[in-house]
PLY file of the C-alpha trace (Angstrom):
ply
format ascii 1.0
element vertex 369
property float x
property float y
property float z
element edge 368
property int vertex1
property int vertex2
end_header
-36.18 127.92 86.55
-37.42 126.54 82.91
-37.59 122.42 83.24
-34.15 122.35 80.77
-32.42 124.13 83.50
-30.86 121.20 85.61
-29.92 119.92 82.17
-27.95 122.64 81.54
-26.01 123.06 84.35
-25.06 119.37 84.16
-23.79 120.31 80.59
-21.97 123.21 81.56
-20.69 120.61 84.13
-19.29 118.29 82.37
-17.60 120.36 79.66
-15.89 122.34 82.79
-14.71 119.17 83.90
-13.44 117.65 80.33
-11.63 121.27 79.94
-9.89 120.57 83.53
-8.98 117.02 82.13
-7.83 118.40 78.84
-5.60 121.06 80.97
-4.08 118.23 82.54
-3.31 116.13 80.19
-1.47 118.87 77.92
0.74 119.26 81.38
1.00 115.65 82.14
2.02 115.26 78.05
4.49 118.10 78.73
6.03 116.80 81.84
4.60 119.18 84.10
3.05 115.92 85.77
6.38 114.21 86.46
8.20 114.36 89.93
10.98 116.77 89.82
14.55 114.79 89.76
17.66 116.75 91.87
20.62 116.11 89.80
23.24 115.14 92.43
27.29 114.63 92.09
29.52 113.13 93.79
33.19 110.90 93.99
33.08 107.47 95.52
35.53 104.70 95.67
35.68 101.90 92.92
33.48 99.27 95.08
30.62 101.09 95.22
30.16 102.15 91.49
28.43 98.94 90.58
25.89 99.65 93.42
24.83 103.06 91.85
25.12 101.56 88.06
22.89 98.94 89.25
19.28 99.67 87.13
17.39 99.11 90.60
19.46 101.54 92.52
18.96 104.08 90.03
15.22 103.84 89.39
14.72 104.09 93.18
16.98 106.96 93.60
14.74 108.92 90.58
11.43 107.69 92.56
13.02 109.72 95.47
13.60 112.47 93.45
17.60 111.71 92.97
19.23 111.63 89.13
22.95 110.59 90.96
26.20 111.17 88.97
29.37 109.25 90.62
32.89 109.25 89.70
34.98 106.72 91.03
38.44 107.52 92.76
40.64 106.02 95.82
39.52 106.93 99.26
42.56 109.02 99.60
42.56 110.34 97.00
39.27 111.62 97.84
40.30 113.32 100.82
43.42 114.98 99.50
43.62 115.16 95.74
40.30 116.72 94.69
38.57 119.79 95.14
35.26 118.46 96.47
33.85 122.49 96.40
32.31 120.82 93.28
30.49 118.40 94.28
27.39 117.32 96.76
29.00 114.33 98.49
31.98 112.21 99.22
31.95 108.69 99.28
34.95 106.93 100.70
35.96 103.34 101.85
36.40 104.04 105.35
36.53 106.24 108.08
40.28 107.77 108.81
39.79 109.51 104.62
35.97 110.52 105.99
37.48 112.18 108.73
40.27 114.13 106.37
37.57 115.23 104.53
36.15 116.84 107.48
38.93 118.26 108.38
39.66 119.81 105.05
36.03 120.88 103.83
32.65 122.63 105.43
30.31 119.58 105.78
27.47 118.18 106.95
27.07 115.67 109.64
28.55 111.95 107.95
26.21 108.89 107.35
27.22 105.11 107.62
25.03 103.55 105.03
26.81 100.17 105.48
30.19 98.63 106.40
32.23 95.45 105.70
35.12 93.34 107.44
38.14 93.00 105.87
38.51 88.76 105.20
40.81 86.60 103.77
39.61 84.87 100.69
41.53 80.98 100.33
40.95 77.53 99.56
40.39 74.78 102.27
43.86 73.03 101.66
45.00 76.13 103.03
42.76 76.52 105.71
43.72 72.88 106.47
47.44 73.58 107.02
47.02 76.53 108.82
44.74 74.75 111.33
47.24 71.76 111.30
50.05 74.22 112.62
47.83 76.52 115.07
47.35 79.70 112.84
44.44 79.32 112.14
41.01 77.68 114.10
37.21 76.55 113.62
34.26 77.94 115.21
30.68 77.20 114.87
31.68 76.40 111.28
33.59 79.98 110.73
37.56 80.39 110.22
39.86 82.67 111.75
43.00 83.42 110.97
45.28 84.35 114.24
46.76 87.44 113.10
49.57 87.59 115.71
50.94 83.98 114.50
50.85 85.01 111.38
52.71 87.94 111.55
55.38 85.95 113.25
55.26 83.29 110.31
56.08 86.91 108.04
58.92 88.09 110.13
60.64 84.97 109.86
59.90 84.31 106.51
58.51 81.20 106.49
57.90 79.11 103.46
54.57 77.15 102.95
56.89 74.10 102.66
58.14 74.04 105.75
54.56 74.11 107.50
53.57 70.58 108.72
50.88 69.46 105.93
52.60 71.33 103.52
51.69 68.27 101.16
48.22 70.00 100.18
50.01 72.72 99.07
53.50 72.06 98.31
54.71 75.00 96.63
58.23 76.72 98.54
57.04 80.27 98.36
56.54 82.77 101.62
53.67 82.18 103.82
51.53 85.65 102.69
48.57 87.47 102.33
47.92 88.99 98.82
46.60 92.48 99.16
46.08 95.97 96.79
48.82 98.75 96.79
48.72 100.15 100.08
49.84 103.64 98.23
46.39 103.49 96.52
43.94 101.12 98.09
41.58 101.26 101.02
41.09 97.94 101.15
45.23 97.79 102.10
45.20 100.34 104.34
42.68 98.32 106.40
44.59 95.41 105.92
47.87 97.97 107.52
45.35 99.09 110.37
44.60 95.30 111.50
48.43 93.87 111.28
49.77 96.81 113.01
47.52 96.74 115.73
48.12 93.46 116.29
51.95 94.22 115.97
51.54 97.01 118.41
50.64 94.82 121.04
47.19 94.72 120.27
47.26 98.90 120.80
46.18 101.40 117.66
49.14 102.44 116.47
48.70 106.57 117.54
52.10 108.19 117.47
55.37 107.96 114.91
57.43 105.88 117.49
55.14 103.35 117.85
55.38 103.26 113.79
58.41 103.45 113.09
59.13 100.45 115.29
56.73 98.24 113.71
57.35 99.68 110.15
59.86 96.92 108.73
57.42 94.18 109.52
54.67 96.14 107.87
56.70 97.09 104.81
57.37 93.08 104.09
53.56 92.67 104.59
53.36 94.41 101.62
57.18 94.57 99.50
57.20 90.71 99.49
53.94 90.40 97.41
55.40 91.72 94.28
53.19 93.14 91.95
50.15 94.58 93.59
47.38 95.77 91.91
45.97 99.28 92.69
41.89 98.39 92.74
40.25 95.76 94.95
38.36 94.03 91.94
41.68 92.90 90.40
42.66 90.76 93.11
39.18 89.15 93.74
38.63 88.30 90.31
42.20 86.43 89.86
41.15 84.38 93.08
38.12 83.37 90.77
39.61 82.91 88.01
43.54 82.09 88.23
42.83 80.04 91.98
45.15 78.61 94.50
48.39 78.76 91.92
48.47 82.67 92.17
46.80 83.69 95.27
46.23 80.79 98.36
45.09 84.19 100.60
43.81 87.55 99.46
43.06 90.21 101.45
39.17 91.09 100.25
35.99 93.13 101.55
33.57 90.18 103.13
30.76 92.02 100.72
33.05 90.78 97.22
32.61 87.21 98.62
29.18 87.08 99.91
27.66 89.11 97.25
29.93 86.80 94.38
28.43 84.13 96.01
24.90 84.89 96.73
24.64 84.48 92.63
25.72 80.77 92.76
26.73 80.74 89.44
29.69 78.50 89.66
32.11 81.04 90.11
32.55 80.45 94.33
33.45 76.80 94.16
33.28 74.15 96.88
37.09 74.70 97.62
36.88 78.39 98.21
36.21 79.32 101.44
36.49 83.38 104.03
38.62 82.86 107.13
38.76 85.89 109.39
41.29 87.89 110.71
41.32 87.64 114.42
41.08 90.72 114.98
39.92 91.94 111.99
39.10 95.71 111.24
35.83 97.08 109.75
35.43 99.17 106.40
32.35 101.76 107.03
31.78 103.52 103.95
30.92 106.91 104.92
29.47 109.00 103.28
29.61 112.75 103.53
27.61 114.81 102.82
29.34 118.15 100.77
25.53 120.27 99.96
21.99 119.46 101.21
21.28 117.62 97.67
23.78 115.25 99.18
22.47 115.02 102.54
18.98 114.13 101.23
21.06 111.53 99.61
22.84 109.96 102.46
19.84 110.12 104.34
18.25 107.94 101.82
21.45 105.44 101.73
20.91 105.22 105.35
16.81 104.75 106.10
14.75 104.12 102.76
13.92 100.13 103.19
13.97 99.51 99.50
17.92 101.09 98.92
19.07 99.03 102.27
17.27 95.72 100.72
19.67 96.62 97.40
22.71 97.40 99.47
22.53 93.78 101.28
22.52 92.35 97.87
25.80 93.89 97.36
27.10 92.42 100.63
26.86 94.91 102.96
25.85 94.54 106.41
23.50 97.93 106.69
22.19 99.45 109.91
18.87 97.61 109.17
18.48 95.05 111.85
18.42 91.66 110.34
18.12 92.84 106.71
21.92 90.89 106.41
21.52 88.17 108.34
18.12 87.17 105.97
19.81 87.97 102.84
22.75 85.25 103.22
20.49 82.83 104.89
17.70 83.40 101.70
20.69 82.59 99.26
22.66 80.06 101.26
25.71 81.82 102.16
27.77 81.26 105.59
28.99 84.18 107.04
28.58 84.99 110.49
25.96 87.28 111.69
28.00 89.68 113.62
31.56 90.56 114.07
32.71 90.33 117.43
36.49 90.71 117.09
36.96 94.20 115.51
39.39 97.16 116.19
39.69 100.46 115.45
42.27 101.56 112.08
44.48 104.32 112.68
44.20 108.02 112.52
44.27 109.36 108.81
47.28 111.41 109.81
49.03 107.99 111.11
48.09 105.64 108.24
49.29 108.63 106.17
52.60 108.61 108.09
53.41 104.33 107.64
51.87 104.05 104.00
54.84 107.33 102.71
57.18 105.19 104.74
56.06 101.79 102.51
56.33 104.09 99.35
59.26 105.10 100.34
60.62 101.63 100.53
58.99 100.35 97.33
61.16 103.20 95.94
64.38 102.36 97.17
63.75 98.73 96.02
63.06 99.69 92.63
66.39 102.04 92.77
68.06 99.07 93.32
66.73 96.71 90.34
0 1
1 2
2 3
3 4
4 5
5 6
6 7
7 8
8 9
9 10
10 11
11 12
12 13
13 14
14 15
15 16
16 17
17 18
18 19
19 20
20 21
21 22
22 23
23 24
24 25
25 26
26 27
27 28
28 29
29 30
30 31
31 32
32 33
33 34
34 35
35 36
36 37
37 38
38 39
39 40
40 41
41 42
42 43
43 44
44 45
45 46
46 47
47 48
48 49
49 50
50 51
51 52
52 53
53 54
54 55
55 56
56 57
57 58
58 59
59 60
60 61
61 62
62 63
63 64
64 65
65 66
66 67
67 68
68 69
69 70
70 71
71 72
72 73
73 74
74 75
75 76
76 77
77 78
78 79
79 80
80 81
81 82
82 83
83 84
84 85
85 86
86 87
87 88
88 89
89 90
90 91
91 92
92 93
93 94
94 95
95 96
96 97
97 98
98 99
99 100
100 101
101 102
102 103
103 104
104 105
105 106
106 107
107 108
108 109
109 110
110 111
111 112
112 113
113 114
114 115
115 116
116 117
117 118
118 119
119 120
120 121
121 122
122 123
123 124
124 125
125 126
126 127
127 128
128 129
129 130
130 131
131 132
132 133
133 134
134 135
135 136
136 137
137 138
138 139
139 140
140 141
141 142
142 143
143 144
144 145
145 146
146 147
147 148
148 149
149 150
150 151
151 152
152 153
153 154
154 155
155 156
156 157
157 158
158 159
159 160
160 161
161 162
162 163
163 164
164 165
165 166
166 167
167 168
168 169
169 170
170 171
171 172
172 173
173 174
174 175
175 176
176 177
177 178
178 179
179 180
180 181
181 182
182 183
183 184
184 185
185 186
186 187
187 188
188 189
189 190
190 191
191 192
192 193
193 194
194 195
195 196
196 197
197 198
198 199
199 200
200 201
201 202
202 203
203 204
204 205
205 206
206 207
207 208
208 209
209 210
210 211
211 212
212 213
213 214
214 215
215 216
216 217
217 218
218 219
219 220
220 221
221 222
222 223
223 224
224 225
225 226
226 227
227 228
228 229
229 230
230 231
231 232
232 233
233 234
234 235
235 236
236 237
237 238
238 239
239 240
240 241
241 242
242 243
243 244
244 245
245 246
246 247
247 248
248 249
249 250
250 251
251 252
252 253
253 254
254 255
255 256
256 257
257 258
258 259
259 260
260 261
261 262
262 263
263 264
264 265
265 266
266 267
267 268
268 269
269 270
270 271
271 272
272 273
273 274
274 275
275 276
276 277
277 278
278 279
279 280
280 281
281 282
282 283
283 284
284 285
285 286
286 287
287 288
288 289
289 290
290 291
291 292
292 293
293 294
294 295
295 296
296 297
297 298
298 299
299 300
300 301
301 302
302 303
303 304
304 305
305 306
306 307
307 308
308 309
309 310
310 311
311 312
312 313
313 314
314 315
315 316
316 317
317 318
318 319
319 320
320 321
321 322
322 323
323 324
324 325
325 326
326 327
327 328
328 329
329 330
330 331
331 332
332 333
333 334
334 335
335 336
336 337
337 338
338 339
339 340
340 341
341 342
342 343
343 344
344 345
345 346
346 347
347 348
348 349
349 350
350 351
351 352
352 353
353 354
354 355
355 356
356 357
357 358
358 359
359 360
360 361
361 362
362 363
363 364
364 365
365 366
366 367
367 368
């Protein structure tokens, strides 16, 4: 070995090595170098479309290897009008259209990413009468709204003016809860699930006789609203904009409120307030799972920290322990931690039954204009 030798292995070294970093970055510069991104579809109701628009939500998904593309559609619709043969996942409002879809399509085992109670958006002058004539109570700084009294107030069509107190609200229209269409809405199908378990005797409504006898109070739930609107934005955002004039009580997902709120940017003011349904009914978006691209998917909604941080921000309580609780108590909000007082909705096939029955009504009404 000649005394340049060591020299010239080093050489031949280092020019290996630059040709190894040269290789690379020609396939880094080419996108060889980039983590590969699973392009996966899906339908999901309205709600949740800002969630997967949101900039965050999609640059985590792509850092988990996900490029998701969402359509938005009712959660019955969902489970009856589409063929979901094209797509990797379902995404629906609630359980009863999860379980249609189950019925209806080869799937994979569901995930529950998050869930919400249905709540009553209103103003305190409201809350104030109700209290003042036992429909609705206080506790530990929460309202709730007695459902069973208030159904009572419905079937006897009582007017806001004859309420004692009436005075903070003196306008001589029916005591009622504003809701979405029932024909198209999840969010109205809970609100049907709650009322006629309460008018059932406190008993899920599980057969057509118990229905059919409780189906002229729940068509009046909904026929002596007038106009309903088909999405659950539209009735949230006239509550913030339009106030007590329009709607004193709207039927709303507890994550529009909280998550409206958490922004305080004027647009929850000191007047607006939740009250509860007692009972009230829960709405656990499910989401099921069509391919394995969408499994991977809902197994990310469901257990990656950073996407259950981002759903929280959005209102949802998640199946992270505490994650909820911290969020509303980091931005101020009052909402209880847990829900205590929740029942089961019907069966799809049962809601299906009672919300033709309501069409049917709304039809014959309109016949008669």
């Amino acid at each position: 070995m000649t005394p340049n030798t060591p020299r010239r292995i080093l050489t031949f070294a280092l020019a290996a090595l630059l040709l190894v970093g040269v290789a690379v970055g020609i396939f880094v510069a080419a996108g060889g170098g980039k983590k590969s991104v699973t392009t996966v579809t899906g339908l999901s109701g309205s709600e949740k479309i800002p969630f997967f628009q949101d900039e965050q939500v999609i640059k985590r998904l792509r850092d988990l290897g996900l490029d998701v593309q969402v359509e938005p559609a009712g959660s019955r619709e969902i489970a009856t009008k589409f063929d979901l043969t094209k797509y990797d996942f379902a995404f629906p409002a609630g359980v009863p259209a999860a379980q249609e879809i189950k019925n209806r399509f080869r799937t994979l085992p569901p995930y529950q990413p998050f869930y919400t109670p249905m709540v009553i958006a209103t103003f305190k002058p409201i809350v104030r009468i109700l209290i003042e004539n036992g429909i609705a109570h206080r506790q530990n700084g929460v309202y709730t709204l007695d459902v069973a009294k208030y159904l009572d107030l419905v079937r006897n069509d009582v007017h806001w003016t004859q309420l004692k107190g009436s005075n903070l609200y003196p306008v001589d229209r029916s005591v009622i809860i504003n809701s979405t269409d029932v024909r198209t809405s999840n969010s109205a199908a809970m609100y049907l699930g709650l009322a006629s378990f309460v008018a059932n005797g406190d008993n899920t409504v599980t057969s057509r006789a118990q229905a059919n006898t409780i189906l002229p109070l729940m068509t009046q739930l909904f026929l002596r609203q007038g106009f309903v609107p088909a999405t659950s934005e539209e009735p949230f955002n006239d509550y913030l904009t339009i106030g007590i004039g329009k709607s004193p009580m709207v039927m709303i997902y507890e994550a529009q409120f909280v998550a409206q709120e958490a922004l305080h940017d004027g647009s929850i003011t000191k007047d607006m307030t939740l009250m509860y349904p007692a009972p009230t009914v829960l709405s656990k978006h499910t989401f099921v799972p069509l391919t394995q691209k969408g499994d991977k998917l809902g197994k990310a909604l469901t257990t990656d920290p950073k996407l259950l941080d981002l759903e929280t921000q959005y209102g949802f309580r998640t199946a992270s322990p505490g994650a909820f609780a911290r969020f509303v108590k980091s931005h101020r909000v009052h909402v209880p931690d847990s829900i205590v007082n929740a029942v089961d909705p019907p069966s799809y096939e049962t809601l299906e039954y009672m919300i033709k029955r309501i069409d049917l009504a709304y039809r014959q009404q309109d016949a008669h204009r």
